[in-house]
MIVEXRO-988761 format. One record per residue (C-alpha): x, y, z. Coordinates in steps of 0.05 Angstrom, whole numbers, plus 32768, in hexadecimal, padded with zeros to 4 digits. Example, Ala and Ser with C-alpha at 12.3 -4.5 7.8 and 13.67 -1.06 7.14 Angstrom:
2
80F67FA6809C/81117FEB808F/
//
This chain:
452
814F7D827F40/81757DC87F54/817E7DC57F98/81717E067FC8/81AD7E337FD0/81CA7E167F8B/81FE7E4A7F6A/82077E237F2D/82177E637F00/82587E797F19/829A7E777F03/828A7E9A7EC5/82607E597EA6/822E7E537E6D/81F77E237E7E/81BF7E187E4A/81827DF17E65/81707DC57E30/81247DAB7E1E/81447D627E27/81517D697E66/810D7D837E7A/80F17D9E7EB0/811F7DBD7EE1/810C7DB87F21/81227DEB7F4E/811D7DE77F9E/812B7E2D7FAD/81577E6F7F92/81957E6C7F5E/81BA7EA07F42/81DE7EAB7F04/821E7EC57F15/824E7F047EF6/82687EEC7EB1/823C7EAE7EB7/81FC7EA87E84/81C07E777E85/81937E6A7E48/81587E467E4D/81467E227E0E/80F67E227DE9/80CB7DF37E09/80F57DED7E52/80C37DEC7E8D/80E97E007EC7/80BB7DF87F10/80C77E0F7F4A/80BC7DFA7F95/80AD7E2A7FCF/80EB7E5A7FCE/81007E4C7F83/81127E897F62/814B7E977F22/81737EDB7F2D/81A77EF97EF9/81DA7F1B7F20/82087F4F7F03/82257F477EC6/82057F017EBF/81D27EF47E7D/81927ECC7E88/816E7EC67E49/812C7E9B7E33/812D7E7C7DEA/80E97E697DE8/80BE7E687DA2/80777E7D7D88/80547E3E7D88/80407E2E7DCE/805D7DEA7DD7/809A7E107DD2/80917E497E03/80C17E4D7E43/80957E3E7E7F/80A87E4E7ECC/80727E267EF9/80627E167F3A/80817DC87F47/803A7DBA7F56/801F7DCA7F17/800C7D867F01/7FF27DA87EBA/80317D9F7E98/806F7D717E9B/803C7D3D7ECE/804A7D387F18/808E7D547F26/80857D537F75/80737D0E7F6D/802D7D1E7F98/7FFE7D027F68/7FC47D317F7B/7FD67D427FC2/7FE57D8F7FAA/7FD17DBF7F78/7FF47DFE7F5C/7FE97E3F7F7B/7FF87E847F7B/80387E9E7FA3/80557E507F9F/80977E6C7F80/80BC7EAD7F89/80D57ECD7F48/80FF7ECC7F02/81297F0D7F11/815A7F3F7EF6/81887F6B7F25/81B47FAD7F0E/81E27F9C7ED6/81CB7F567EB9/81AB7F477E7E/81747F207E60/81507F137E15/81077EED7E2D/80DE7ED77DF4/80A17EA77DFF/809C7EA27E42/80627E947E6F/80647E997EC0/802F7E7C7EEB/80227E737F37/80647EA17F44/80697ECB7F87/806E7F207F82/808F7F3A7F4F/80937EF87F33/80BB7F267EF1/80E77F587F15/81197F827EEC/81417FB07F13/81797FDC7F0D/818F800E7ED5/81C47FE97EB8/81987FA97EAB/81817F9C7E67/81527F727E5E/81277F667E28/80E67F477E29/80BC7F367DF3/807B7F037DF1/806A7EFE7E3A/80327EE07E54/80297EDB7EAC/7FE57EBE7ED2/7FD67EAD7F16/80157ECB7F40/800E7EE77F81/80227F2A7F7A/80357F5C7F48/80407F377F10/806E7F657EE8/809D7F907F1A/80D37FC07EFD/80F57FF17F2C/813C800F7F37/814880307EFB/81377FF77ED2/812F800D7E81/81137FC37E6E/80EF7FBB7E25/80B97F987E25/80877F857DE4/80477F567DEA/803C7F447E2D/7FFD7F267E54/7FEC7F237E96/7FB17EFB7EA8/7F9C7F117EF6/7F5D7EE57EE9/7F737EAC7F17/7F967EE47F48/7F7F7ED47F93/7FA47F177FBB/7F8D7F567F8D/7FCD7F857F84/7FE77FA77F49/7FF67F7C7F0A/80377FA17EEF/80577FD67F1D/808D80007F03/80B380347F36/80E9805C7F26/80F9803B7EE4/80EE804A7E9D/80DB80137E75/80BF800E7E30/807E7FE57E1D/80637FDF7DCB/804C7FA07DA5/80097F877DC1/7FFB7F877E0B/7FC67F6F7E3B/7FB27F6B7E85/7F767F4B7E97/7F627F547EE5/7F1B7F3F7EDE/7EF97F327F20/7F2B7F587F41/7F117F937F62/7F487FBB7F76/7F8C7FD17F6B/7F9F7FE27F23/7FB17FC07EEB/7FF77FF47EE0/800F801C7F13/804580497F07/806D807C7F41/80A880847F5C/80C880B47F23/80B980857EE8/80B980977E9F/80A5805F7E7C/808580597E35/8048802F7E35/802280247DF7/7FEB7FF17DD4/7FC87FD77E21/7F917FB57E26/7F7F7FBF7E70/7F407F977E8C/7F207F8D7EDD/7F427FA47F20/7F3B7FEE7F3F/7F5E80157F0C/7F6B800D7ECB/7FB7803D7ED9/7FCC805A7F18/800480907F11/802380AE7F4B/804B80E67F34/805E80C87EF7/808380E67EBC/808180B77E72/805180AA7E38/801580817E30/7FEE80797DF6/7FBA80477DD8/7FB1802D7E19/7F6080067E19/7F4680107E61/7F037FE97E75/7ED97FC37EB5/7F047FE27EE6/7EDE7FF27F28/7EEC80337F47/7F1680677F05/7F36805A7EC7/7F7180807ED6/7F87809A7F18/7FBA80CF7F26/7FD680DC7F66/800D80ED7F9F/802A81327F82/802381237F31/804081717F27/8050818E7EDC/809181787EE6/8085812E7EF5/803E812D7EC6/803F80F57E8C/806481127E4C/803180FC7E21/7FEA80E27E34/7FC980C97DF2/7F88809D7DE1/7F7B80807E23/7F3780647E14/7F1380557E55/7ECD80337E5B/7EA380057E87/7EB680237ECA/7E8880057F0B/7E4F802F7F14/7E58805E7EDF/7E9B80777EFE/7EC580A47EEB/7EFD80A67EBC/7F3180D07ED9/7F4180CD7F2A/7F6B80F67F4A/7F8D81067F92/7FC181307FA7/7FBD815D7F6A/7F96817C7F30/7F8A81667EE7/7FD281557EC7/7FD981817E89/7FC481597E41/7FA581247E64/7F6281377E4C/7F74813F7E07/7F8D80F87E0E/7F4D80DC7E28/7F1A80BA7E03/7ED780A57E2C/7EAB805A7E1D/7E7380417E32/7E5F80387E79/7E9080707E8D/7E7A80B57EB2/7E7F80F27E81/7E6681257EB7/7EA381247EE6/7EE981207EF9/7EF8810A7F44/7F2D81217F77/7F3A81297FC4/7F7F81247FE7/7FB281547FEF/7FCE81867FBF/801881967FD9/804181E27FC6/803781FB7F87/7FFB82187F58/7FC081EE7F51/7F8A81FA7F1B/7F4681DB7F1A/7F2981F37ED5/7EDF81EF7EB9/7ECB81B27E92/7EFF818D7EAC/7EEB81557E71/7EE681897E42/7EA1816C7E24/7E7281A47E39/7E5781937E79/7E8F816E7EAA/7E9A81847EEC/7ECD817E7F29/7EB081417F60/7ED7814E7FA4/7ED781087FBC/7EEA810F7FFA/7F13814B801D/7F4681747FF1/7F8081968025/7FA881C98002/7FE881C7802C/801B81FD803F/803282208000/7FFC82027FD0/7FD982337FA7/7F96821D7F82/7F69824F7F57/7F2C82347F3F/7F15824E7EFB/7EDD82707EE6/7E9982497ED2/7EB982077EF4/7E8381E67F25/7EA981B67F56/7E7181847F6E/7E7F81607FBE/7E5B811C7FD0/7E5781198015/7E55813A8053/7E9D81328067/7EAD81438028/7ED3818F802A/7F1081C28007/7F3881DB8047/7F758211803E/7FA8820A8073/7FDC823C8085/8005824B8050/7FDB82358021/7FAD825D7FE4/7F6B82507FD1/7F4E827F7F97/7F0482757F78/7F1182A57F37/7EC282AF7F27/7EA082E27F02/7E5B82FA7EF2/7E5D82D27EB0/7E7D82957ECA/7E7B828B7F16/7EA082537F3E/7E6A821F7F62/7E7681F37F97/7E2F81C57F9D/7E1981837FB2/7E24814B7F79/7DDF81447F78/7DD281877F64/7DC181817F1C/7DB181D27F10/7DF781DA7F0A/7E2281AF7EDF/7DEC817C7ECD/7DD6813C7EED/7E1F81257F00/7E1780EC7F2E/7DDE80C77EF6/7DAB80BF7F22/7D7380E57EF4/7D4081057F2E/7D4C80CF7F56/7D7180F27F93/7D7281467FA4/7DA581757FC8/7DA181798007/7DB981B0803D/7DF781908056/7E078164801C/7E4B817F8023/7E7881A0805A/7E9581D98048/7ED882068025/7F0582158067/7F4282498068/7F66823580A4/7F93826C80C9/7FC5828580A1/7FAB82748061/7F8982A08030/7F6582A87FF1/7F3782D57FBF/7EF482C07FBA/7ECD82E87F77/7E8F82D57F5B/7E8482937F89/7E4682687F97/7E4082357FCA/7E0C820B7FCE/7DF181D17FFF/7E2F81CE802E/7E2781CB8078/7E4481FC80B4/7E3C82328080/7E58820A804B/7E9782448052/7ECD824D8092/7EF782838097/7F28828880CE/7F2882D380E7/7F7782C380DE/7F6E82B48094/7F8682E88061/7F3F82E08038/7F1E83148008/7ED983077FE7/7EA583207FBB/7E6C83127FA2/7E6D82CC7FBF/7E2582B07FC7/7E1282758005/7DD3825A7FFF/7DAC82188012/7DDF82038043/7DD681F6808D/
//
């Protein structure tokens, strides 16, 4: 047994845990020390109690030499886990393992690490964490379940490769992402799955913060999302979305050309709760190639892409048939503020479908709001159950009708302005359009009708 507060790695020692002297036991956190390495040999169980955690410092190497064959996997556990290596806390049955009863294998700026055949169970957050970008660790073969937490973290600049990796959320009491990545760049290839099945929200990836990773060959299943990307730059291809609850992929907080993914290619999404949609969105419009990247399953909507939230300075462009199948429209879910120094035109021919009352487009000062309509092609704004324009979007069949108030209304506050050409608005409330007398609005040809 390691006891807590054990520095056993300094002094510029190697230390290789052998299978013969199997398992370690460790009471709480160690650290592998500047010029000091640890290797942990195939088939070593190492389990920890409450506060155990391993963390390569600095110039320190902490590799795992475990093999294919499972007996010979390296295996971090909870010390309760009476599954393998019998009772180490000598409680007979008194506890079982749970999620969060460890802290975490991690990796700080500047050390190192090779992991091969490693599994992880009953960890705490981040119960993985690479940081830093002078670490360089590489990770190959890596299978988590039943942490407490993200699973995977990698932050800080962090430029980890990682090939083959599985993390099973199945067993995952406290729903949050399963591998988070923020400001970091890390590579993923080989084979790679998350399964978050009976997990109904967060997302199996999320990715912010300035991050350019590569992620490639996923397998995502369960939780909220299948990706969340907040203003995230990188590549992701043939990346197998499915049962998520709410999106497939959701993009949001200021994704702008600049910080848009890189490439975007055969994200296959189906199965989403209710026939939901594919693509989210808040705080922004459709990131360039992302449709082109997109390929839509089974029990996925076709009709629509969803966003509300804030779109921040710059120019904004919702186009028609956002999907680009022939018949998709815009769903406002929720309220879409264009803030000070945000310009937005909305194309001709695209019809941009609210669902509720509250649910509205408001200019403030500063900000631009453009419906670019002609007689050919006008811009709608309707209720999403309007199925004269844009088809039957929300699936219902005849089952429900627009309604007068079905949505609130396009507001330029004071300050703001706009061109409004070739417009119809249909089914809002107060008027279903607001113009301040302040607001530097021009319109034609802009038709209100069924709206209270």
């Amino acid at each position: 047994m390691i006891p807590r507060g054990t520095d056993i790695f300094a002094d510029r020692q190697t230390v290789i845990w052998s299978l013969r002297n199997a398992p370690y036991i460790i009471e709480g956190g160690i650290t592998v020390q500047r010029g000091s390495s640890l290797t942990i040999e195939a088939g070593v169980v190492v389990k920890l109690g409450q506060y155990g955690a391993i963390n390569a410092y600095r110039g320190s190497s902490l590799d795992m030499a475990g093999a294919a064959p499972p007996p010979q996997h390296v295996i971090f556990t909870s010390v309760r886990d009476d599954s393998i290596n019998g009772d180490s806390n000598g409680d007979g049955d008194a506890s079982v393992a749970n999620a969060g009863d460890w802290s975490n294998v991690g990796y700080t700026d500047g050390s190192s690490g090779k992991l091969r055949h490693v599994e992880m169970r009953y960890g705490d957050n981040g119960m993985l964490a690479i940081a830093g970008a002078d670490s360089a660790v590489d990770v190959g073969h890596l299978l988590t379940t039943a942490n407490a937490g993200y699973a995977v973290n990698i932050h800080s600049g962090a430029a980890a490769v990682f090939s083959d990796i599985t993390i099973d959320k199945t067993r995952y009491p406290l729903d949050t992402h399963a591998l988070l990545i923020s400001y970091a760049s890390p590579v993923f290839s080989g084979s790679n799955r998350i399964d978050k099945t009976g997990n109904i929200s967060s997302a199996g990836i999320n990715v912010g913060g300035d991050s350019a990773p590569t992620l490639e060959n996923f397998t995502i299943t369960g939780g909220q999302y299948g990706m969340v990307l907040y203003g995230a730059r990188g590549r992701y291809r043939n990346i197998s979305i499915s049962d998520v609850s709410a999106a497939g992929v959701y993009f949001s907080t200021y994704t702008t050309a600049a910080s848009a993914p890189d490439e975007f290619s055969n994200i296959s999404v189906s199965g989403v709760a209710n026939s939901g949609p594919a693509l989210a969105m808040e705080n922004q419009v459709l990131p360039a190639g992302v449709i082109g990247g997109l390929v839509l399953g089974a029990g996925v909507s076709d009709r629509y892409v969803a966003i509300a939230g804030n779109l921040i300075a710059g120019n904004h462009t919702l186009v028609a048939d956002p999907l680009a199948n022939g018949g998709s429209v815009w769903l406002l879910d929720g309220i879409l503020n264009l803030l000070q120094g945000a310009t937005l035109n909305v194309d001709p021919g695209t019809i941009v479908k609210l669902n509720n009352s509250a649910a509205r487009l408001s200019a403030a000062a500063g900000a631009t709001l453009n419906l670019n309509g002609n007689s050919d092609f006008p811009v709608v704004f309707t209720s999403f159950k309007d199925d004269l324009y844009g088809g039957d979007s929300n699936g219902d069949g005849n089952a429900s009708q627009p309604q007068a108030g079905n949505w609130n209304q396009i507001n330029y506050a004071a300050g703001s302005s706009g061109d409004l050409q070739w417009a119809r608005l249909r089914y809002g409330r107060n008027g279903a359009l607001a113009i301040d007398i302040d607001a530097a609005v021009t319109q034609a040809n802009v038709t209100v009708e069924f709206s209270n």
